[in-house]
ChimeraX commands (.cxc) that place a marker at each C-alpha (Angstrom):
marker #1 position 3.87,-23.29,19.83 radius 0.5
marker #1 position 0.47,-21.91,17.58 radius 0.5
marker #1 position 1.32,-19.45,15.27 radius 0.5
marker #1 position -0.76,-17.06,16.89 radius 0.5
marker #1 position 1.27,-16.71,20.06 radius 0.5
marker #1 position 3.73,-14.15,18.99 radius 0.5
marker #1 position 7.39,-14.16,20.60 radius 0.5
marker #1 position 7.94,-11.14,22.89 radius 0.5
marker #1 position 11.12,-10.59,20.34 radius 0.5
marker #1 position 9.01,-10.53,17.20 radius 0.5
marker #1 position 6.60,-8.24,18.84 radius 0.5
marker #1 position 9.63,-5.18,20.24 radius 0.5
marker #1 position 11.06,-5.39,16.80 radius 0.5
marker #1 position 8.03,-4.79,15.06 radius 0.5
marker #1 position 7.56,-1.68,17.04 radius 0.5
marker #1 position 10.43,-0.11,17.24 radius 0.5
marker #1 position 10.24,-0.23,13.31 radius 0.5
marker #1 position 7.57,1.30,13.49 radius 0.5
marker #1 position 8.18,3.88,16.08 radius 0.5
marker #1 position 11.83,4.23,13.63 radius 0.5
marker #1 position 9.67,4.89,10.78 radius 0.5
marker #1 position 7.82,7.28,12.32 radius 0.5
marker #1 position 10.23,9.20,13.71 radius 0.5
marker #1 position 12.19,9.42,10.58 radius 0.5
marker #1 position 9.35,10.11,8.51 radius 0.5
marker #1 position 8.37,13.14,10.25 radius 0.5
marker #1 position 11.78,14.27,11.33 radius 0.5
marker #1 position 12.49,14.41,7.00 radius 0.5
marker #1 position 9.68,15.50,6.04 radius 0.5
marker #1 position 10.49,19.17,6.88 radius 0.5
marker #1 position 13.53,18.70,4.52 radius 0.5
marker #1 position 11.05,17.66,1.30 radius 0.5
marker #1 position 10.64,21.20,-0.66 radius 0.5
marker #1 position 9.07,21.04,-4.33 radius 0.5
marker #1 position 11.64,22.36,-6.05 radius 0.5
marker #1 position 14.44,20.16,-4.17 radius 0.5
marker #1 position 12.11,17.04,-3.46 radius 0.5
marker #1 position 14.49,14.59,-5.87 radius 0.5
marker #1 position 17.13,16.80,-5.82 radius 0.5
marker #1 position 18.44,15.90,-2.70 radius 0.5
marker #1 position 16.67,12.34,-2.09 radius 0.5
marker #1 position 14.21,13.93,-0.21 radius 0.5
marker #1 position 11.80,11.62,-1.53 radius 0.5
marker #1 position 13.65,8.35,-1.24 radius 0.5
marker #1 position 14.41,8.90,2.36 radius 0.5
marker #1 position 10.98,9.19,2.94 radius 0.5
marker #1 position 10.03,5.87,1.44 radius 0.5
marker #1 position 12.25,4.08,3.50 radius 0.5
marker #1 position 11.28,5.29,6.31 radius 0.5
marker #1 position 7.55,4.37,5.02 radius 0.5
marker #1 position 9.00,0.90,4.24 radius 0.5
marker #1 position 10.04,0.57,7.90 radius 0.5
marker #1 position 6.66,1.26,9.26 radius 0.5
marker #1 position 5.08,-1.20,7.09 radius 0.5
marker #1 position 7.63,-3.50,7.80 radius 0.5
marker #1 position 7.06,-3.64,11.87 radius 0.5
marker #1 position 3.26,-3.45,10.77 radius 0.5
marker #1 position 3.24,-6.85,8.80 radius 0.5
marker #1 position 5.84,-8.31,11.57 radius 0.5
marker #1 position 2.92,-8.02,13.83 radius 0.5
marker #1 position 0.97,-9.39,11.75 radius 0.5
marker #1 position 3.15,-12.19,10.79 radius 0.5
marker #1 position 4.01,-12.11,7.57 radius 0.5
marker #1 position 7.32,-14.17,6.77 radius 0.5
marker #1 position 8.29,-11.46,3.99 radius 0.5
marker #1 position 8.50,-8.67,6.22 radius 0.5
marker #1 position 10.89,-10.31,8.44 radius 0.5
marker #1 position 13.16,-10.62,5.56 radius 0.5
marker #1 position 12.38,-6.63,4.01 radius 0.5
marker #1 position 13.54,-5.88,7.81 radius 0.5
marker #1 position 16.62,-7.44,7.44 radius 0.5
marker #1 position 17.16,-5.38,4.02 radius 0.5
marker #1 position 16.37,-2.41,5.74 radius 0.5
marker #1 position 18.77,-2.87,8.10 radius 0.5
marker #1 position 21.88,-4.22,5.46 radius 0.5
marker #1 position 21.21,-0.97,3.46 radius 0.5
marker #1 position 21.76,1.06,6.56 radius 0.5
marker #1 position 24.92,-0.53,6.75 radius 0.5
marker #1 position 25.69,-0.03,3.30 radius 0.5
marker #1 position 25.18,3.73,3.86 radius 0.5
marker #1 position 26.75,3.94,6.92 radius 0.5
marker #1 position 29.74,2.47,5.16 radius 0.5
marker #1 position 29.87,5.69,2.88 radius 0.5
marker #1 position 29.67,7.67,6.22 radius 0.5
marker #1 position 32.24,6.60,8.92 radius 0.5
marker #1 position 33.68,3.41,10.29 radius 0.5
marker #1 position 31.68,4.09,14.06 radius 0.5
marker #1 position 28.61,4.45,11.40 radius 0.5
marker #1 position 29.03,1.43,9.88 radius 0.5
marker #1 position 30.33,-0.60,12.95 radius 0.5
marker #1 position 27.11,0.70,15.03 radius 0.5
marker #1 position 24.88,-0.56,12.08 radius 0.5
marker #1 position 26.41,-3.89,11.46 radius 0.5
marker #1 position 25.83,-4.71,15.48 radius 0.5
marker #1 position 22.52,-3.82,14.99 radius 0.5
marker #1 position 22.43,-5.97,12.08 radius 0.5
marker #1 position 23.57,-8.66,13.92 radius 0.5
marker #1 position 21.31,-8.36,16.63 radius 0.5
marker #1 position 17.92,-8.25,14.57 radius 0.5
marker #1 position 19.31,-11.34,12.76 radius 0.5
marker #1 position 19.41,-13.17,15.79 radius 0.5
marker #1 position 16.33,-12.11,16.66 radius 0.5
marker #1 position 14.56,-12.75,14.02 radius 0.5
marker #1 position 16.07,-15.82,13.00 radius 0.5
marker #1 position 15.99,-17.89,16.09 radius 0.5
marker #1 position 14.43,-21.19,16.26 radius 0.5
marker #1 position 11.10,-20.38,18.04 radius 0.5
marker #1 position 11.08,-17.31,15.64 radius 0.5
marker #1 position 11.16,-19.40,12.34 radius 0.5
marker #1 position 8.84,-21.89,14.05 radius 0.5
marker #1 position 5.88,-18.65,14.28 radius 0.5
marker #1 position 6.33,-17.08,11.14 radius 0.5
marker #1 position 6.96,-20.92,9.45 radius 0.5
marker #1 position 2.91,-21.94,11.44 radius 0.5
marker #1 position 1.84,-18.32,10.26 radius 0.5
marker #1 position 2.06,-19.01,6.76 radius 0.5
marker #1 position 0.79,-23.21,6.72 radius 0.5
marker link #1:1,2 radius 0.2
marker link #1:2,3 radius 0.2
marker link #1:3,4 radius 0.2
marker link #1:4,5 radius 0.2
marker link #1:5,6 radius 0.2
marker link #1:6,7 radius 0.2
marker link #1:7,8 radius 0.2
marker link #1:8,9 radius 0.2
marker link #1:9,10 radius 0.2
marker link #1:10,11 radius 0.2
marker link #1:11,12 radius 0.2
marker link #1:12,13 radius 0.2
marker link #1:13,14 radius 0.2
marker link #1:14,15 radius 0.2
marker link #1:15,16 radius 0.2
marker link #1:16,17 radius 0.2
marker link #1:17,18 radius 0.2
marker link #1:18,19 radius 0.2
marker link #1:19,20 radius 0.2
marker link #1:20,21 radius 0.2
marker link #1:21,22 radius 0.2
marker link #1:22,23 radius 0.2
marker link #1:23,24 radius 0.2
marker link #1:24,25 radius 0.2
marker link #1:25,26 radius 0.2
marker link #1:26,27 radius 0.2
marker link #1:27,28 radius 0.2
marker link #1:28,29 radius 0.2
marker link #1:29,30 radius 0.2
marker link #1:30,31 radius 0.2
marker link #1:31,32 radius 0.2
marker link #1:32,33 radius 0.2
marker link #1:33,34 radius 0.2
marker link #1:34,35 radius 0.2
marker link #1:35,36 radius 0.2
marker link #1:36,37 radius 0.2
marker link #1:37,38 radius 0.2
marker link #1:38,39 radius 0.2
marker link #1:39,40 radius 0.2
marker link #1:40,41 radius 0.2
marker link #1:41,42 radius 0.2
marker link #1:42,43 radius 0.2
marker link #1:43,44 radius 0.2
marker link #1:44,45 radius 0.2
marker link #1:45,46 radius 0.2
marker link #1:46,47 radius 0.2
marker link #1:47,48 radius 0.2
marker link #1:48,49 radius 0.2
marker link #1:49,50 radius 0.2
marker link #1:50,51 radius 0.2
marker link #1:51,52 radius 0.2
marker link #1:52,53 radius 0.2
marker link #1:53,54 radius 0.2
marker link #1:54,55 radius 0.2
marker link #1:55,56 radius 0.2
marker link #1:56,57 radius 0.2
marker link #1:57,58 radius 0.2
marker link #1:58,59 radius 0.2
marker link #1:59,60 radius 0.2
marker link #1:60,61 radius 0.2
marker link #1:61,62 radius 0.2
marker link #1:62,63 radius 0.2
marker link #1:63,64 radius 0.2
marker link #1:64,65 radius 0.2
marker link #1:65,66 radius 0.2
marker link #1:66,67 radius 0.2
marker link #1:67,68 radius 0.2
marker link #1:68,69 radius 0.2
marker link #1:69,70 radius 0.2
marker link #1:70,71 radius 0.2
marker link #1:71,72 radius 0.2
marker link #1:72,73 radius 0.2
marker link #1:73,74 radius 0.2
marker link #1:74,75 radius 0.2
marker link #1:75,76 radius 0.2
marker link #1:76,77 radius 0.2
marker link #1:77,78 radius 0.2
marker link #1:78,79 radius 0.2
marker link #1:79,80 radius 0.2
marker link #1:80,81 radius 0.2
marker link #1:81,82 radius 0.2
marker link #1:82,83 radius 0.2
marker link #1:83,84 radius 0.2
marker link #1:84,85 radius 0.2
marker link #1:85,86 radius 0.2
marker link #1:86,87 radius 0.2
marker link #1:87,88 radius 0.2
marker link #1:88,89 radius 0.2
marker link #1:89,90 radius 0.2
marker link #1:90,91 radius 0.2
marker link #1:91,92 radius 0.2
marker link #1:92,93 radius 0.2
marker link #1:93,94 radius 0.2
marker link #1:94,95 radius 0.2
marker link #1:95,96 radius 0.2
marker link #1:96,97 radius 0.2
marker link #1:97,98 radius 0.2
marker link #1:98,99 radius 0.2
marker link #1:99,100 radius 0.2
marker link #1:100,101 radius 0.2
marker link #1:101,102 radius 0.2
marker link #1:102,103 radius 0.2
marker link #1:103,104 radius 0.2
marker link #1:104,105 radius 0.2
marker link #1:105,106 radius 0.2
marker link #1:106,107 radius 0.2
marker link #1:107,108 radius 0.2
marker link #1:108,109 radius 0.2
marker link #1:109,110 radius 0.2
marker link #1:110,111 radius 0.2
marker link #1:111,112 radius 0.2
marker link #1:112,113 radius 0.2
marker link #1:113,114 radius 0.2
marker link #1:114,115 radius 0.2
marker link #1:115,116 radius 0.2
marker link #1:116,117 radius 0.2
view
């Protein structure tokens, strides 16, 4: 396989990151005030949900490291959902599982491994 012949995997992933991001970002941004901006995260949510859109966007373009910053993204979901509820967490660590496999398949490794030669 060429490295430019994305896998059909590679390519959903990447846009439902981004379609995440996007979604999150605007759906928060209402919450971001200047006097409360830090006060309650507002900020930090935000650039997460930033970090997902760039994420899916360097998927696409297949970058090895943005593979990996997805699979962050996702942990530190789980992570929070931990501090949340068990149905949270349980929900997020399936999803974790599922982008791992994903992303971490043979023919996966084999594009982004071509990508960066």
């Amino acid at each position: 396989m060429t490295w430019n012949m994305r896998p059909l995997s590679v390519t959903i992933l990447a846009w439902l990151y981004i379609a995440v991001g996007t979604v999150g970002f605007v759906s928060h941004f209402n919450g971001i005030h200047a006097g409360n901006a830090f006060r309650y995260d507002g900020i930090w949510i935000e650039v997460v949900e930033v970090l997902a859109i760039v994420c899916g966007a360097f998927l696409l373009r297949g970058h090895n490291w943005a593979r990996w910053l997805i699979l962050v993204w996702i942990a530190y979901h789980v992570i929070l959902s931990a501090l949340h509820s068990v149905s949270q967490t349980v929900v997020h660590g399936m999803l974790f599982a599922v982008v791992a496999y994903f992303l971490f398949r043979p023919r996966v490794t084999a594009y982004f491994r071509g990508r960066n030669t």
